[in-house]
C-alpha positions as a Markdown table, in Angstrom:
| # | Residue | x | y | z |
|---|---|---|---|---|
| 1 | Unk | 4.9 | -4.6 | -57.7 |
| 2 | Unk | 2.1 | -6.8 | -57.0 |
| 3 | Unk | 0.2 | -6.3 | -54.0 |
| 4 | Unk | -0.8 | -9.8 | -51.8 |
| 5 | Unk | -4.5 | -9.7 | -50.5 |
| 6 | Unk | -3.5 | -9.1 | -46.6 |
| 7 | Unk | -0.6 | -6.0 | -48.3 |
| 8 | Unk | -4.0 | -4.6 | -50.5 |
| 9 | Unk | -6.5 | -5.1 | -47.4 |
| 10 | Unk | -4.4 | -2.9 | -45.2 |
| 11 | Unk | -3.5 | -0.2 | -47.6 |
| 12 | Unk | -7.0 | -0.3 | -48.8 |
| 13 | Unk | -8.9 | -0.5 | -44.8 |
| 14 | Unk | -6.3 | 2.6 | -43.9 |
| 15 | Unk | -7.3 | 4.7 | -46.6 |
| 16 | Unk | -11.0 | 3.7 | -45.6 |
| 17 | Unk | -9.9 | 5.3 | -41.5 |
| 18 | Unk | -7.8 | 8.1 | -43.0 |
| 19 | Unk | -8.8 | 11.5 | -44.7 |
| 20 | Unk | -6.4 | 11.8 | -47.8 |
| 21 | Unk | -7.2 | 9.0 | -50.3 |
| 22 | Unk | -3.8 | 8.7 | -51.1 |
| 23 | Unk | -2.1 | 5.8 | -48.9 |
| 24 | Unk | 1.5 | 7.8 | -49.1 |
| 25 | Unk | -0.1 | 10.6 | -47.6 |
| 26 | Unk | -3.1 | 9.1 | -45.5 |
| 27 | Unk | 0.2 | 7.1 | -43.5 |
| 28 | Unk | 1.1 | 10.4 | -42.4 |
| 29 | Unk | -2.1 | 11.0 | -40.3 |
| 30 | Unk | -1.5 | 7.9 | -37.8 |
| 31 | Unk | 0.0 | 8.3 | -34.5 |
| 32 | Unk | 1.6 | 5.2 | -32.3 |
| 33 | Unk | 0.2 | 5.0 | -28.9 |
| 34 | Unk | 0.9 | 1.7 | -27.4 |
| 35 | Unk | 2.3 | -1.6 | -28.0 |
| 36 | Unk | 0.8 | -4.6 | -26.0 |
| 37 | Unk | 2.0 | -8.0 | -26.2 |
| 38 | Unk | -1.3 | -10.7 | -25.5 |
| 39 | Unk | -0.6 | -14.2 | -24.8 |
| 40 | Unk | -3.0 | -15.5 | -27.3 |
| 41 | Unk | -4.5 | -14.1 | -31.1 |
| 42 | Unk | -7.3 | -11.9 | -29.0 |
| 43 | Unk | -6.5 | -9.4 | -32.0 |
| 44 | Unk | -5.8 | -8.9 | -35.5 |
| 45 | Unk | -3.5 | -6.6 | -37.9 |
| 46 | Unk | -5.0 | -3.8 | -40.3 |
| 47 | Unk | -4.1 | -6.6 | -43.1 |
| 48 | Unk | -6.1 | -8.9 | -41.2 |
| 49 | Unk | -3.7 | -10.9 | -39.3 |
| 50 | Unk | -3.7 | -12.3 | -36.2 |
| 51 | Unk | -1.4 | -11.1 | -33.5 |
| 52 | Unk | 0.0 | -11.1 | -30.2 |
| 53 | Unk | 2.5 | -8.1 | -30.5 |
| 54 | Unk | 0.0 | -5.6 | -30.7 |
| 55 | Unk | 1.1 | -2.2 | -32.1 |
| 56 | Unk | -1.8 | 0.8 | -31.9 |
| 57 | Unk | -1.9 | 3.9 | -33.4 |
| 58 | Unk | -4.1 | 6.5 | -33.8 |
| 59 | Unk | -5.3 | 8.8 | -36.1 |
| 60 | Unk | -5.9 | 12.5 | -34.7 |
| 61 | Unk | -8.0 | 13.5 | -37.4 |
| 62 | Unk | -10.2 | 10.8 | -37.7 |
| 63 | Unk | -10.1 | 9.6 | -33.8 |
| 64 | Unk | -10.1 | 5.9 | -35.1 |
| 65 | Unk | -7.4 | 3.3 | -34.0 |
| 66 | Unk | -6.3 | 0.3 | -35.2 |
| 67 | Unk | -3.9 | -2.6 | -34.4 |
| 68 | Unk | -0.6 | -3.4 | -36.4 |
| 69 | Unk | 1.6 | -6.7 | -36.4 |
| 70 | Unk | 5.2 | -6.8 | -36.3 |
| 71 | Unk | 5.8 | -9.2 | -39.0 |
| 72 | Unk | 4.3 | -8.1 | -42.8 |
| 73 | Unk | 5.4 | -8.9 | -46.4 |
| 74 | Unk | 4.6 | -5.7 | -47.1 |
| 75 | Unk | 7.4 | -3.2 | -46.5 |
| 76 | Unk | 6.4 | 0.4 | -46.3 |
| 77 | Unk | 9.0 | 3.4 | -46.9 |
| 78 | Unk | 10.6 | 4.7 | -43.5 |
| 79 | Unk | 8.9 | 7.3 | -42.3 |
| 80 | Unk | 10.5 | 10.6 | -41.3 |
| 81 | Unk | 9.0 | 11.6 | -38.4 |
| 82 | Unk | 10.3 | 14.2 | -35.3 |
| 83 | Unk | 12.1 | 11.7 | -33.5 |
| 84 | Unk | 10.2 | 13.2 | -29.8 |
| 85 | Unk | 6.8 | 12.3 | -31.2 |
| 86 | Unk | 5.0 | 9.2 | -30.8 |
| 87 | Unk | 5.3 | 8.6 | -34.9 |
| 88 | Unk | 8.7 | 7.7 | -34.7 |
| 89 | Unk | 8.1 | 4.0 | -34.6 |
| 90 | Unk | 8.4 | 2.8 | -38.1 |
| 91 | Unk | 5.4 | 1.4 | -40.0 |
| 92 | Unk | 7.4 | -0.4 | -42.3 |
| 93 | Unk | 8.6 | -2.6 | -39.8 |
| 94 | Unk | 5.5 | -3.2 | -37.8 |
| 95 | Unk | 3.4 | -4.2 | -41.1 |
| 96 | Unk | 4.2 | -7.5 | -42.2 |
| 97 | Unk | 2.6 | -11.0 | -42.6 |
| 98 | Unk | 2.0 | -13.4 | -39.4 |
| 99 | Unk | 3.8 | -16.7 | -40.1 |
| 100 | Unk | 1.4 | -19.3 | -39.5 |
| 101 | Unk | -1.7 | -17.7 | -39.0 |
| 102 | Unk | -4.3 | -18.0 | -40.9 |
| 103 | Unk | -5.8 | -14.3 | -42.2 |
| 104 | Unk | -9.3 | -13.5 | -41.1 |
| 105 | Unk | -9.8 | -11.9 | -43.9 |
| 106 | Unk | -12.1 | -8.9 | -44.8 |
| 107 | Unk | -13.9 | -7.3 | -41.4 |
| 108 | Unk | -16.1 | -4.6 | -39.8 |
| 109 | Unk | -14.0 | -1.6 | -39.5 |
| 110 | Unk | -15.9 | 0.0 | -37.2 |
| 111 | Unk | -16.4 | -2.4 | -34.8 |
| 112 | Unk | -12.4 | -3.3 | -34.9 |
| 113 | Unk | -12.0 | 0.7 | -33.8 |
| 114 | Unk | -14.4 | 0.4 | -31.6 |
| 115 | Unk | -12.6 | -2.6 | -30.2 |
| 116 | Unk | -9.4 | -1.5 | -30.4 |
| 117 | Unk | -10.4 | 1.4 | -28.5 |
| 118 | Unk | -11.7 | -0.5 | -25.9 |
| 119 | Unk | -8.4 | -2.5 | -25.9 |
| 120 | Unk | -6.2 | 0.8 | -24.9 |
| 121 | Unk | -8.8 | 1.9 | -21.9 |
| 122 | Unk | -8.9 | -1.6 | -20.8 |
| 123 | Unk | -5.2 | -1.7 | -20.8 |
| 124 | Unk | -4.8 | 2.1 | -19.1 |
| 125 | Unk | -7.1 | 1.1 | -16.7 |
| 126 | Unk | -5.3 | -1.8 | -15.8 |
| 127 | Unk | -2.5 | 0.0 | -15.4 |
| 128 | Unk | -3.9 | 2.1 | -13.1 |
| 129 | Unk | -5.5 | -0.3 | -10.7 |
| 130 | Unk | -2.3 | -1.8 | -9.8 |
| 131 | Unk | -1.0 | 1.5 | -8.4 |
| 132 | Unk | -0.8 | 1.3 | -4.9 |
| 133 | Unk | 0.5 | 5.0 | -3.4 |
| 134 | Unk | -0.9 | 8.6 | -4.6 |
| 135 | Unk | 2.1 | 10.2 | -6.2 |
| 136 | Unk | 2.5 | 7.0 | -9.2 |
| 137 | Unk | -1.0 | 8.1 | -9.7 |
| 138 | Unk | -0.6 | 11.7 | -10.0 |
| 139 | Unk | 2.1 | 10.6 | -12.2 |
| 140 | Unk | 0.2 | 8.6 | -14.4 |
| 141 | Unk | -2.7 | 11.2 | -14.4 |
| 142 | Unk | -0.4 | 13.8 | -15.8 |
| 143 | Unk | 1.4 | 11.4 | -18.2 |
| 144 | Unk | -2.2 | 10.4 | -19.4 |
| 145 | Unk | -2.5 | 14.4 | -20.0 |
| 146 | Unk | 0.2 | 15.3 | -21.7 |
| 147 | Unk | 0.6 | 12.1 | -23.5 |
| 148 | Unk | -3.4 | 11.0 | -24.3 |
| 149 | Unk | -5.4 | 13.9 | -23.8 |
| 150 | Unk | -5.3 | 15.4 | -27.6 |
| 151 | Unk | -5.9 | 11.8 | -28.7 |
| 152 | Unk | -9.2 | 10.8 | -27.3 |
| 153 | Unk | -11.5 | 11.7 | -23.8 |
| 154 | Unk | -9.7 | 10.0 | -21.0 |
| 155 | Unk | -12.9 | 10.8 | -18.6 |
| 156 | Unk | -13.0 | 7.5 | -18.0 |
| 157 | Unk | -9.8 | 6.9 | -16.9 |
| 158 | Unk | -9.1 | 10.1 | -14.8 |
| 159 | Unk | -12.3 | 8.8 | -12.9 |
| 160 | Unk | -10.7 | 5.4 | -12.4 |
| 161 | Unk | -7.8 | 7.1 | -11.1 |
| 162 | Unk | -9.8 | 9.7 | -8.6 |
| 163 | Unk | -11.3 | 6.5 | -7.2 |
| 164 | Unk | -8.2 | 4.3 | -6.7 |
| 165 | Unk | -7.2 | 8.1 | -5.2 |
| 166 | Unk | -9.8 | 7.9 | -2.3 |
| 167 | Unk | -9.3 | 4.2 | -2.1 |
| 168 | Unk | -6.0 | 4.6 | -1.2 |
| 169 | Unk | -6.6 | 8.1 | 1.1 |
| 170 | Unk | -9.7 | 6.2 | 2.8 |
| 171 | Unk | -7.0 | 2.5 | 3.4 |
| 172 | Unk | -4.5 | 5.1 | 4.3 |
| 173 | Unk | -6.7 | 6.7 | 7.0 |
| 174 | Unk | -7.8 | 3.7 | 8.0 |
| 175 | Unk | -4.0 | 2.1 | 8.6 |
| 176 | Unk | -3.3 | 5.2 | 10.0 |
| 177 | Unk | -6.2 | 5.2 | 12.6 |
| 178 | Unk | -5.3 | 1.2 | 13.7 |
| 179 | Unk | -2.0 | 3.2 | 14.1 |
| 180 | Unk | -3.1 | 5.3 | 16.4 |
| 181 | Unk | -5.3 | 3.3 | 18.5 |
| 182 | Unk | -2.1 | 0.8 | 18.7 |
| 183 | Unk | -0.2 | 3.6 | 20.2 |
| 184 | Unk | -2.7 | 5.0 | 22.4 |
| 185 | Unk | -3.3 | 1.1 | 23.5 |
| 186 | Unk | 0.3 | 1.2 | 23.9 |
| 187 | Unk | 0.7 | 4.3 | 26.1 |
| 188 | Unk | -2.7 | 2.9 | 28.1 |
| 189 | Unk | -0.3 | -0.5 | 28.9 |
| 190 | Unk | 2.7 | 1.7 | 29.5 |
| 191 | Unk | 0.8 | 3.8 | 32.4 |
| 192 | Unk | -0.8 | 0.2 | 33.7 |
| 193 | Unk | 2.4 | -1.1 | 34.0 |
| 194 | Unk | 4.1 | 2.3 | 35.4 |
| 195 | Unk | 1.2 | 2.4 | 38.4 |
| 196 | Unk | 1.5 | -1.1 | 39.6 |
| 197 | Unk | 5.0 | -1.2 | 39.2 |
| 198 | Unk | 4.6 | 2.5 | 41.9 |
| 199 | Unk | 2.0 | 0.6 | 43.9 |
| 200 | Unk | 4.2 | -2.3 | 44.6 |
| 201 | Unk | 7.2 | 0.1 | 45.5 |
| 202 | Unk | 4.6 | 2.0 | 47.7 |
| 203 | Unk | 3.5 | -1.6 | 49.0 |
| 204 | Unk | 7.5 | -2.7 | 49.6 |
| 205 | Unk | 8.4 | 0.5 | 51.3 |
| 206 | Unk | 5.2 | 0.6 | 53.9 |
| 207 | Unk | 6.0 | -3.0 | 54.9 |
| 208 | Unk | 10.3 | -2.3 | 55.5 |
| 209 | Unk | 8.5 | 0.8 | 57.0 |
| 210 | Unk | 6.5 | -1.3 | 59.2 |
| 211 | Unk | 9.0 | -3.8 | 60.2 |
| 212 | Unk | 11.5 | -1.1 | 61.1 |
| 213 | Unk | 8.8 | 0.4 | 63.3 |
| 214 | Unk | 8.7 | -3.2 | 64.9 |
| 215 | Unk | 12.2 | -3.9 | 65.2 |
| 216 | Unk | 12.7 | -0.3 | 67.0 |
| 217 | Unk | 9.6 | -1.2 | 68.8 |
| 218 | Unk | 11.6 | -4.3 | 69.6 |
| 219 | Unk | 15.0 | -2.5 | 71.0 |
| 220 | Unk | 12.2 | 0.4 | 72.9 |
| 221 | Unk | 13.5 | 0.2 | 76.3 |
| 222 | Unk | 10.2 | -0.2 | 78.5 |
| 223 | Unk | 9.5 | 2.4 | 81.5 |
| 224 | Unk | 12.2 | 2.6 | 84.1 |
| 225 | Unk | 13.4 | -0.9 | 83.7 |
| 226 | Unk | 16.7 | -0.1 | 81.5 |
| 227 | Unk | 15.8 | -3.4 | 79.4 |
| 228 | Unk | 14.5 | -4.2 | 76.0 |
| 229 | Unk | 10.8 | -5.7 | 75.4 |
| 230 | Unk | 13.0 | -8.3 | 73.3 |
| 231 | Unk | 15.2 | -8.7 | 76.3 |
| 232 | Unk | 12.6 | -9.3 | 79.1 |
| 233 | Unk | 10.4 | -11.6 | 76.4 |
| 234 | Unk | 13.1 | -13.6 | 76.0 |
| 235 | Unk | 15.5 | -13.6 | 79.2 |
| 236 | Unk | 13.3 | -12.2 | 81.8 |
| 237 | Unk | 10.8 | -14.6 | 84.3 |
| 238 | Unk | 7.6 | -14.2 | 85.7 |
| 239 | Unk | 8.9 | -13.3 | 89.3 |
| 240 | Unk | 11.3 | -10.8 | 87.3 |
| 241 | Unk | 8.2 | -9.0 | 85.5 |
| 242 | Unk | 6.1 | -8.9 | 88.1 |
| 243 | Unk | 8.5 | -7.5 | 90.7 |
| 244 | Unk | 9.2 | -4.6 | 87.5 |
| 245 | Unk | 5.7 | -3.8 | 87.8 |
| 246 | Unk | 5.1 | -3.3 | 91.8 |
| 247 | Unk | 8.3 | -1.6 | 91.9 |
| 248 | Unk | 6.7 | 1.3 | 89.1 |
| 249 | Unk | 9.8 | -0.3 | 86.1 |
| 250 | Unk | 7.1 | -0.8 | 83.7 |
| 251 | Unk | 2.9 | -0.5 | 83.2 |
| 252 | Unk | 0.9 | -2.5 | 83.7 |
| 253 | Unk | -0.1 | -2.1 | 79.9 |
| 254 | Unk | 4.1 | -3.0 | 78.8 |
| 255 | Unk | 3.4 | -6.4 | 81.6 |
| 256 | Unk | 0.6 | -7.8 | 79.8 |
| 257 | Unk | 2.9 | -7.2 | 76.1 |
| 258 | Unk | 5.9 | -9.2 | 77.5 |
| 259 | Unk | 3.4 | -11.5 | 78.6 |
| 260 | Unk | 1.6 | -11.6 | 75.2 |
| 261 | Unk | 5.0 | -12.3 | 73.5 |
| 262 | Unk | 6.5 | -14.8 | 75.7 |
């Protein structure tokens, strides 16, 4: 069968990234790692087409990675892989031409590892800066360990994540601190409110105090006289009071309040 240039360039630039020379066998070495989906051509295929459903894989041996479309002419045989590892996706039906795109044609291979490298940080880290609470990043710190680790140094990325990490301790510290002071502010009010509210029932009971000591003071009955102060204010007469006082009823002290309150 008659290879088309995009079917030779792949087969021929992954032979170039691989270490067997034989494409049968060199497929073998490659790992899938990630599929991103771009909302513009930002990258192209192996074959040299270019995508927006972005298939990476890696090869372990080599530690280069490169891109794969989902659409190719060329269809590879199925490969039998242990369905628990990442190699499981199929090649064949990942490789195949881009309808409507123009190929770019022969390129750098190293710089497209490079950036394809670059591409899977980039998109790890972004992952990672959208976490917002410690245990998804724990998570995602021991997914990127079990799952990344043997394929390249995730440094880089373990670094973001112990960052985001004290971000999120120092915010947390922080909200929890305006918490605090909120509550203490709170219990400060509380107290406020819980003295006044004391001082005016202190204030309320001194004055019923004080206006029961009047109002006995009122009914007292003065000296010898057998009558009320409120009763000789109000229904006794001058010649009444003053005869109480030269005959000893009251002081001179209790004549001079009557006549004060008449």
């Amino acid at each position: 069968m008659t290879l088309t240039n995009s079917q030779k360039r792949f087969n021929d630039n992954l032979i170039k990234l691989s270490i067997e020379n034989n494409y049968e066998q060199c497929i073998d070495e490659w790992s899938f790692i990630e599929y991103i989906k771009k909302t513009d051509y930002d990258n192209n295929c192996l074959c040299g087409k270019p995508l927006i459903h972005q298939y990476y894989f890696i090869n372990e041996k080599t530690e280069k990675i490169i891109c794969s479309g989902k659409s190719c002419k060329q269809k590879l045989e199925r490969l039998k892989k242990n369905p628990n590892s990442r190699k499981n996706i199929d090649l064949s039906k990942i490789i195949r031409m881009t309808n409507g795109i123009k190929n770019i044609g022969d390129f750098n291979l190293v710089k497209y590892c490079k950036r394809n490298f670059k591409i899977i940080i980039d998109f790890h880290l972004n992952k990672i800066t959208q976490i917002t609470n410690i245990k998804e990043l724990y998570d995602y710190k021991m997914y990127l360990l079990k799952e990344w680790n043997s394929f390249f140094n995730i440094n880089n990325l373990l670094d973001e994540i112990k960052r985001i990490e004290n971000e999120i301790i120092e915010t947390e510290r922080l909200e929890n601190e305006i918490i605090e002071t909120e509550r203490l502010e709170k219990k400060r009010l509380e107290k406020e409110r819980l003295e006044k509210e004391r001082l005016e029932k202190k204030r309320i009971e001194k004055e019923r105090v004080e206006k029961e000591r009047i109002q006995c003071k009122k009914n007292y009955i003065f000296g010898n006289s057998g009558k009320t102060l409120l009763w000789l204010v109000n229904n006794s007469t001058l010649i009444e009071i003053q005869s109480l006082l030269n005959n000893g009823g009251i002081t001179e002290e209790q004549y001079n309040i009557i006549l004060d309150k008449r």
